[in-house]
Kinemage of the C-alpha trace (Angstrom):
@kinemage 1
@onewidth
@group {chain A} dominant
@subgroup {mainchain}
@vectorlist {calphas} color= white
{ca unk a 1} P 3.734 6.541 -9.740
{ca unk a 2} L 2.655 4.113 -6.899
{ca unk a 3} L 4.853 2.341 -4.740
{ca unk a 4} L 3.049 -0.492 -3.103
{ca unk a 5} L 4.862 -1.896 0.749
{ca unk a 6} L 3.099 -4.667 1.899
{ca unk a 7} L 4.033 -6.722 4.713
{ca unk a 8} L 2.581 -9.017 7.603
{ca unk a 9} L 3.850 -8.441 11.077
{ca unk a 10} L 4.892 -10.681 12.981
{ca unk a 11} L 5.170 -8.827 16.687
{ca unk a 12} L 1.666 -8.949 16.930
{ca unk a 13} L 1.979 -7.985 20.603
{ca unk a 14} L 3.700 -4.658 19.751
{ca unk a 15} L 0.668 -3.397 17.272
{ca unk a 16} L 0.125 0.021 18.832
{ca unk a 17} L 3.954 0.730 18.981
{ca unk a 18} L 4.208 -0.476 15.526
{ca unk a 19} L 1.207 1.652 13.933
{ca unk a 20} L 2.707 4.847 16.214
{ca unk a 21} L 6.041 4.087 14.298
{ca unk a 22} L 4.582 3.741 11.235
{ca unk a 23} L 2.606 6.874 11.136
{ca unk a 24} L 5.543 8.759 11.986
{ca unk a 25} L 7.351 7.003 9.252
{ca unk a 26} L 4.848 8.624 6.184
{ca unk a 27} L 5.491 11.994 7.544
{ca unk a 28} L 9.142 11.088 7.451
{ca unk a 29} L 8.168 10.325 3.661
{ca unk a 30} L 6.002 13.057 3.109
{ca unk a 31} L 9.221 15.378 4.060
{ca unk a 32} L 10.840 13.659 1.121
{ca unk a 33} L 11.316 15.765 -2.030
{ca unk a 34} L 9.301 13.186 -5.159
{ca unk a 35} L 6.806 11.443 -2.272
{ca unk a 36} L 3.137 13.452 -2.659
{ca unk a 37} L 0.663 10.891 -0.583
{ca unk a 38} L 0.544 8.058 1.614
{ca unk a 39} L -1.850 5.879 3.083
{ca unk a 40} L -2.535 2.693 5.338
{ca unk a 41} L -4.259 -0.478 4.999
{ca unk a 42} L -5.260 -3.771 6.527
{ca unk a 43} L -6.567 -6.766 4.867
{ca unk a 44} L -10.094 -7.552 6.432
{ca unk a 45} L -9.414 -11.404 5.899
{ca unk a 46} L -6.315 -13.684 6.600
{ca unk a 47} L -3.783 -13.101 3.674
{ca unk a 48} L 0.253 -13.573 3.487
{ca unk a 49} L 0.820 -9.648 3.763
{ca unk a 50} L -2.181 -8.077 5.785
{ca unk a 51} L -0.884 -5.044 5.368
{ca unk a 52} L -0.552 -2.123 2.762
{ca unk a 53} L 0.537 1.167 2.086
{ca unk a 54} L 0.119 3.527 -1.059
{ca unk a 55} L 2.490 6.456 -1.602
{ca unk a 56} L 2.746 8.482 -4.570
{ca unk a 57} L 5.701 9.695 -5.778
{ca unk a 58} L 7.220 11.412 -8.976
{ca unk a 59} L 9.496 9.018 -10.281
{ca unk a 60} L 11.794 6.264 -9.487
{ca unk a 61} L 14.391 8.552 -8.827
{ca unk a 62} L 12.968 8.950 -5.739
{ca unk a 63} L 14.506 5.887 -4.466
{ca unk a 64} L 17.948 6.400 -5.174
{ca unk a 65} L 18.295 10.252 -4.343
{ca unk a 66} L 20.530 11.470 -0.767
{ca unk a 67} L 17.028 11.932 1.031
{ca unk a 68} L 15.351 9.289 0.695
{ca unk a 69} L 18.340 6.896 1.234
{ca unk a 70} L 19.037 9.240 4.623
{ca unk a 71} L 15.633 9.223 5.655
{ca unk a 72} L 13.712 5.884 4.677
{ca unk a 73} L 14.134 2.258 2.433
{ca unk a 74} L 14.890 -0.453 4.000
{ca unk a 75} L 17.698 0.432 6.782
{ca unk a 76} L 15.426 3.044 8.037
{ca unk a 77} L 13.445 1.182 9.894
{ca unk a 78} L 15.107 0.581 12.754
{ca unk a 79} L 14.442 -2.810 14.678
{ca unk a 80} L 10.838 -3.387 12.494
{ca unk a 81} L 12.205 -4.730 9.696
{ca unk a 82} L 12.987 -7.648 11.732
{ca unk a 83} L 9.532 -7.801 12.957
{ca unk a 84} L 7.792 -7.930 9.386
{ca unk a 85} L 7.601 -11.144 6.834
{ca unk a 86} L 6.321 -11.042 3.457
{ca unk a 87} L 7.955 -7.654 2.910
{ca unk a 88} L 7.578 -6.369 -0.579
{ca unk a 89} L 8.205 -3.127 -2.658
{ca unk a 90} L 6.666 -2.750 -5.463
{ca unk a 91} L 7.048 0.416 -8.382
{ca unk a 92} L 3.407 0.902 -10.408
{ca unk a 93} L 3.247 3.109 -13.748
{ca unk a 94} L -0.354 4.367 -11.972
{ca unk a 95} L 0.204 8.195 -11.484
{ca unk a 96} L -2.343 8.707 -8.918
{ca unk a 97} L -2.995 7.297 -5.478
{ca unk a 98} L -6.446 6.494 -4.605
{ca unk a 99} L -7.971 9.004 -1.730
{ca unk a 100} L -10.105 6.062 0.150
{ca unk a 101} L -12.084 7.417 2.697
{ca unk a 102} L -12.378 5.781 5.810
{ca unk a 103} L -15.953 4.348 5.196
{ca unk a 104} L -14.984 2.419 2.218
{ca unk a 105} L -12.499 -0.146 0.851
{ca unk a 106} L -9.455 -0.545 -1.193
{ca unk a 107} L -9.427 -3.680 -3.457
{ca unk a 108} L -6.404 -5.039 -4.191
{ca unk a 109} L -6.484 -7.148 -7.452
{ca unk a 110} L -4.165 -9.764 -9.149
{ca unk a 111} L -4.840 -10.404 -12.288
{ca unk a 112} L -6.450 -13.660 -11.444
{ca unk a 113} L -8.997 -12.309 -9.929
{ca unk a 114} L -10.347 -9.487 -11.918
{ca unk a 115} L -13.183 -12.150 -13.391
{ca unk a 116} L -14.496 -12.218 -10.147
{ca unk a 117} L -15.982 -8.462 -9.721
{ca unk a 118} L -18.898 -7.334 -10.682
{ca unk a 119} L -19.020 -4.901 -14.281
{ca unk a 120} L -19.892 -2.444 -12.508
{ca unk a 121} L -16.875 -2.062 -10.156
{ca unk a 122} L -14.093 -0.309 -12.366
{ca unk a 123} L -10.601 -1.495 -12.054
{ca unk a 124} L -7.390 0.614 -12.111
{ca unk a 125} L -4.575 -1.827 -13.452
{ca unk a 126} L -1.136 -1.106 -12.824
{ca unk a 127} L 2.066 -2.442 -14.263
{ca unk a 128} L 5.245 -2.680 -12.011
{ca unk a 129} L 7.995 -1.258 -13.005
{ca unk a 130} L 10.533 -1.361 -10.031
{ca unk a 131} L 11.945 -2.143 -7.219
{ca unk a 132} L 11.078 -5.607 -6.274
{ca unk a 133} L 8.986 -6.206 -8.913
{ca unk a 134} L 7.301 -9.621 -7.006
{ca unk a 135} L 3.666 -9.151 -9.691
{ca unk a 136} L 3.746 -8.385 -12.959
{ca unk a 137} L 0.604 -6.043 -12.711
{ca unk a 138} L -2.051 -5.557 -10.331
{ca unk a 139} L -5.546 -3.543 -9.881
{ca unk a 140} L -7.277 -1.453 -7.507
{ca unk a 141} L -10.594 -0.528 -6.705
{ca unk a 142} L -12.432 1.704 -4.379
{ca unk a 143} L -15.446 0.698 -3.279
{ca unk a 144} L -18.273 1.436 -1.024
{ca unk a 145} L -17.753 -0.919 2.528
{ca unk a 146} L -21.180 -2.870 1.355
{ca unk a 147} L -20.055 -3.873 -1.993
{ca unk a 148} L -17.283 -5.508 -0.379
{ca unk a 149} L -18.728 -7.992 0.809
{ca unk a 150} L -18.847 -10.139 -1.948
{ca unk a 151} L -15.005 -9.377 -3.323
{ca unk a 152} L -13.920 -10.829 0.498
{ca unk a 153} L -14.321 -14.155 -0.480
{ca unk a 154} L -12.864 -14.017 -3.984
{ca unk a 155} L -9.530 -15.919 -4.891
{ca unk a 156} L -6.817 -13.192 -6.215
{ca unk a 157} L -8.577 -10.093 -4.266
{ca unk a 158} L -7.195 -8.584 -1.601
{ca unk a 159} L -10.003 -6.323 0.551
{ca unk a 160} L -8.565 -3.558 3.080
{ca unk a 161} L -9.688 -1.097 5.339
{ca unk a 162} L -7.917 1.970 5.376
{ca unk a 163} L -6.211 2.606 8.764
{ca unk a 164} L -5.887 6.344 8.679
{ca unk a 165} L -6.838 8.737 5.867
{ca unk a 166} L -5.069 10.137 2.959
{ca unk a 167} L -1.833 12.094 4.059
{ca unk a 168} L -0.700 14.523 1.309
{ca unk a 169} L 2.695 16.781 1.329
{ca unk a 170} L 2.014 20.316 2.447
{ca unk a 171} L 2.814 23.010 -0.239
């Protein structure tokens, strides 16, 4: 399954401390019986929650086992969760993370604005099925940073950079 964060921050100032944090935080997850892979994103154009992070895990009983309630969710994040708006967690039935590699881009779709790509980029759509549930369903897409271009202007798509490369669980 995917679980989807996204969030905007709003200590802007505090970026570097934040992103040091954060890494640290998907190798807290990572250590997490259930979570597989995680990684990072930013939006490359102004959206309500900039940023984005992808974790697969086995199951939603992920979420309500000792671990993770000990080691992440919501009141594990110490003073940031005060520092972040447009919070959301969102539960996909997508079994598979996407590996994007550091030269290209994640698109994030609503179903809006599928009509908008081009055929030939393929679109994985994902329904939620927990936590907050704020979309019904939702695509990605990996493409190459050039073909892009076009998607950053389109209503309903979300384009990120990745901001560190895949992390997967040792073992």
């Amino acid at each position: 399954m995917i679980y989807m964060v996204e969030m905007a921050l709003l200590d802007t100032a505090r970026r570097a401390e934040w992103e040091a944090w954060y890494v640290g935080h998907q190798h807290r997850l990572l250590s997490i019986p259930g979570i597989r892979a995680s990684q990072r994103f930013e939006a490359l154009h102004a959206v309500a929650s900039p940023f984005v992070a992808l974790h697969e895990v086995d199951s939603a009983d992920v979420f309500t086992g000792p671990t993770y309630r000990a080691k992440a969710g919501p009141t594990n994040t110490g003073g940031w969760q005060r520092k972040m708006k447009n919070w959301h967690r969102n539960l996909f039935d997508r079994e598979h993370t996407p590996d994007v590699a550091m030269d290209a881009r994640l698109l994030v779709i609503e179903p809006d604005g599928g009509a908008a790509l081009p055929a030939t980029i393929s679109v994985a759509w994902m329904k939620a099925v927990g936590l907050d549930r704020t979309v019904d369903r939702r695509g990605l897409a990996v493409v190459p940073a050039d073909a892009a271009q076009g998607p950053t202007r389109a209503r309903g798509i979300r384009v990120l950079r990745p901001l560190g490369p895949p992390l997967r669980r040792a073992g």
